[in-house]
Structures are given as C-alpha cells and as structure tokens.
N, C-alpha and C positions, 0 to 999 in steps of 0.2 A: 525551351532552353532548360537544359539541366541544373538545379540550385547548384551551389559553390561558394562556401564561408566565405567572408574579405579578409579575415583576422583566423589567428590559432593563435595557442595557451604562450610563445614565445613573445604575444604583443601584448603581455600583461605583465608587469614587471610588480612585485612585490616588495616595497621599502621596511615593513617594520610587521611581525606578526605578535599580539600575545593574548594571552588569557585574559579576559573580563568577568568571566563568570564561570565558575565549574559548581554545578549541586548536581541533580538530577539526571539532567543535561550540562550541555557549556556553551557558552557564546565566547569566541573567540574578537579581536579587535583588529582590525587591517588596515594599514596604510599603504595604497597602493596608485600604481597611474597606469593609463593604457593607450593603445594608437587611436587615433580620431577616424572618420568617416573622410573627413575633411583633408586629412594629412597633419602629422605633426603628431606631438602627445597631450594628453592631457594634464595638467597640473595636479600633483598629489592629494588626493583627498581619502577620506575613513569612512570605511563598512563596519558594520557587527557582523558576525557569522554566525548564527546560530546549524549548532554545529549536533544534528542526527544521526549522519552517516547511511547505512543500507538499510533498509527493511524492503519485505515482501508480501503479498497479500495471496490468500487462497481462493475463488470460487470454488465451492463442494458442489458437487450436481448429482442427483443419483437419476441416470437416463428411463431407469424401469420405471420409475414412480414420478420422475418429471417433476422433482422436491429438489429444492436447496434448502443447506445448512447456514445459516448465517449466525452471527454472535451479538450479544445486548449486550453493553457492558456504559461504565461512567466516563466522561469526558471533560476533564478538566479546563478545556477548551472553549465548552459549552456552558459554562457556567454564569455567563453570564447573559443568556438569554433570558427574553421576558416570556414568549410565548410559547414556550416546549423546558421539557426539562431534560438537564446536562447527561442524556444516556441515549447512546447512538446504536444503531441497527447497520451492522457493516460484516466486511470479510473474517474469517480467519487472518490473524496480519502478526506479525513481530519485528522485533530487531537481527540483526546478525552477529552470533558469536564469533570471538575470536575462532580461524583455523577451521570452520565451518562453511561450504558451499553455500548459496543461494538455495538451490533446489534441497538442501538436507535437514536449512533452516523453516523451507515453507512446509517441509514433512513432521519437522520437529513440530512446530508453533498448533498444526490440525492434532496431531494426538494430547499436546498440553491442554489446547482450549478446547475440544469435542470428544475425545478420547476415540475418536475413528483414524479408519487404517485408509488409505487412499491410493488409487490406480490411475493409469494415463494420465500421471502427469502432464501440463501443457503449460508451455509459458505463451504468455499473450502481451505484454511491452514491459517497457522501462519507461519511467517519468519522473521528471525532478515535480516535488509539490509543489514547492515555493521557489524557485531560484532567484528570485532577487532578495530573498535573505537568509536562507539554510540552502546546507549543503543534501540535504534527503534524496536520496536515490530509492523509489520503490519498483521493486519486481512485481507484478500480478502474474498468477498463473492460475490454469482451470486443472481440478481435478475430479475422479468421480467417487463417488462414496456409497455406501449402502444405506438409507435415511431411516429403514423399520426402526429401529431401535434409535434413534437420535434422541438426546435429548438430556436433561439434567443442568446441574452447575459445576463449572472447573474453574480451572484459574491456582495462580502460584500463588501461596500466601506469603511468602516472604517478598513478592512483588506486588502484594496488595491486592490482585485480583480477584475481579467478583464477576463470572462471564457466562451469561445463561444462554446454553442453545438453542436457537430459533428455526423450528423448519416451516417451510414456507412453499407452497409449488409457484412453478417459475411466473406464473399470470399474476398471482398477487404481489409478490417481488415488483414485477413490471407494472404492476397498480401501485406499488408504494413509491417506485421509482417517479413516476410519472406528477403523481401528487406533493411530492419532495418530501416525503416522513425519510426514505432515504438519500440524505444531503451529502455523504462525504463522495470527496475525490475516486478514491479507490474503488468503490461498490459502484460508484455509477460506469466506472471506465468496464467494470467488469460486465454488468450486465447490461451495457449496451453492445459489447463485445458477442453474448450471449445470444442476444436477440438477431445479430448476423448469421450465424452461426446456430443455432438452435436447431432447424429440421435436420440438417447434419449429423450431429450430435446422438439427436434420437434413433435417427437410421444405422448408426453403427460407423458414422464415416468420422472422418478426419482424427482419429483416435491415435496417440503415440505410446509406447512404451513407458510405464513407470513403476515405481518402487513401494510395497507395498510397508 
C-alpha cells in the first residue's frame, strides 16, 4: 500500500505569529491549532520556532586518490560537552543568501571554506534537522575535487571563522564514522550515502554535470 498524508498545511491554522528573539538567529512565537487523528481540532496552544531557514552541505571526494575533504571548525553547540572538545569534523555546509540558488550556495560555501573548484555536482536529499522545533531545511550534495594540494586555514573573518582543512581517505572517514569522532547529522547522512555508492563513484559511473 502506497503511504498518503491524512493532513496538509490547510489543517494548520495559525492564530498569532511574532518575534521572541532576533540576535544571531531568531526564534519566532506561534500560537496555533490543528486537525486531530481523532477528528475535530485541537485546542490552541504555543511553539518557539527557532527560525534557520536553508542551508546545504558538500561531500568533496577526489575519485583518483579516494581522499575526501572535510572541515574542523568550533561548535558552539558543543560546548558543553565533558568528554571531547567543542570542534566538529563535518562537511563543507553554509547558509543561503538572499537571490542565490541552492546549488550556487554549496559552490560558493567549498571555495570560501577550502578555496577548491569542484566538478559533478550531485545532490543527494533534503532533511529538516530538528522539525519539532526549527524550521532548517539542509540540502546535501556530493561533489569531486582535486585533494593534491588541499589543505590550510579559511573562513570569513567578519563571520568569525576559523576552518581548517582536513583531508582524509574515504576508509578512515568510515573509521571515524563508525567510532563516532564523526557525530553530526549531515556528515553521517553523507557518507553513509557514500558507502552505497562508492565502487560506482570510483569506476567513473553515476557522474552528472556540474560547475566548476
């Protein structure tokens, strides 16, 4: 049997929206109600929304050398761990500018943060991170890159960035993956995508056109 939503966005009625928080981010305030399972509606009650919007994440691969690029950078997120310290081993990833594609954001974000040029583009899903409290929508995509020369520090200093490249061939990835030194969302979606995918990859197959 084919799935089939019971509800769409017309069984969500929206009573009151506003700002609670704008700095860095924002978290928005929702009073809302919605249809039951049951039948009938639900009585009004409040959300926060912490409010992200798009971002997108790159896999770099370079097929000849069987290397990926990945990035070290600090995580604010993380700081309050006891037993690792606050600095994550993940994709190339950013936000989306105004009037800016998806695909043009994940080209911009690999030359800011590794200063490489990148070929056959691929996108590989959409995922909300959190949906039961931000709105994040992240794109993952695979691209291929040249690895000989990788390597240094980048990052926008007016956005505080400190983002050191890390190249890594694809077995120790999948060593770190496995061992959880690589914990976030993104990285693991990508290379377990990877690992599907992988003898492919190296043979020359499933390759699409992209923008250098």
């Amino acid at each position: 049997m084919t799935y089939k939503p019971v509800f769409s966005r017309s069984d969500v009625e929206i009573v009151a929206r506003e700002t609670a928080f704008k700095g860095f981010f924002s978290v928005q305030r929702l009073t809302l109600r919605h249809r039951l399972y049951k039948g009938g509606w639900s009585d009004s009650f409040t959300r926060e929304l912490f409010c992200r919007g798009r971002a997108a994440g790159v896999l770099l691969h370079d097929p000849k050398r069987d290397q990926l690029v990945l990035v070290e950078q600090f995580r604010v997120g993380q700081i309050d761990e006891t037993d690792r310290a606050p600095w994550a081993l993940e994709l190339v990833a950013g936000m989306l500018d105004a009037n800016e594609s998806i695909e043009q954001m994940a080209m911009r974000e690999v030359q800011e943060e590794t200063g490489l040029s990148i070929s056959n583009l691929r996108f590989i899903c959409d995922y909300y991170n959190s949906p039961g409290g931000s709105d994040e929508r992240i794109s993952v995509f695979y691209a291929q890159v040249d690895a000989a020369n990788a390597g240094g520090v980048f990052g926008l200093d007016e956005e505080h960035e400190d983002i050191k490249v890390v190249v890594l061939s694809v077995s120790e990835a999948i060593d770190l993956l496995s061992q959880g030194v690589i914990d976030n969302a993104m990285a693991i979606i990508a290379l377990q995508w990877l690992q599907l995918h992988h003898s492919s990859l190296l043979s020359g197959g499933n390759e699409v056109s992209g923008s250098e």
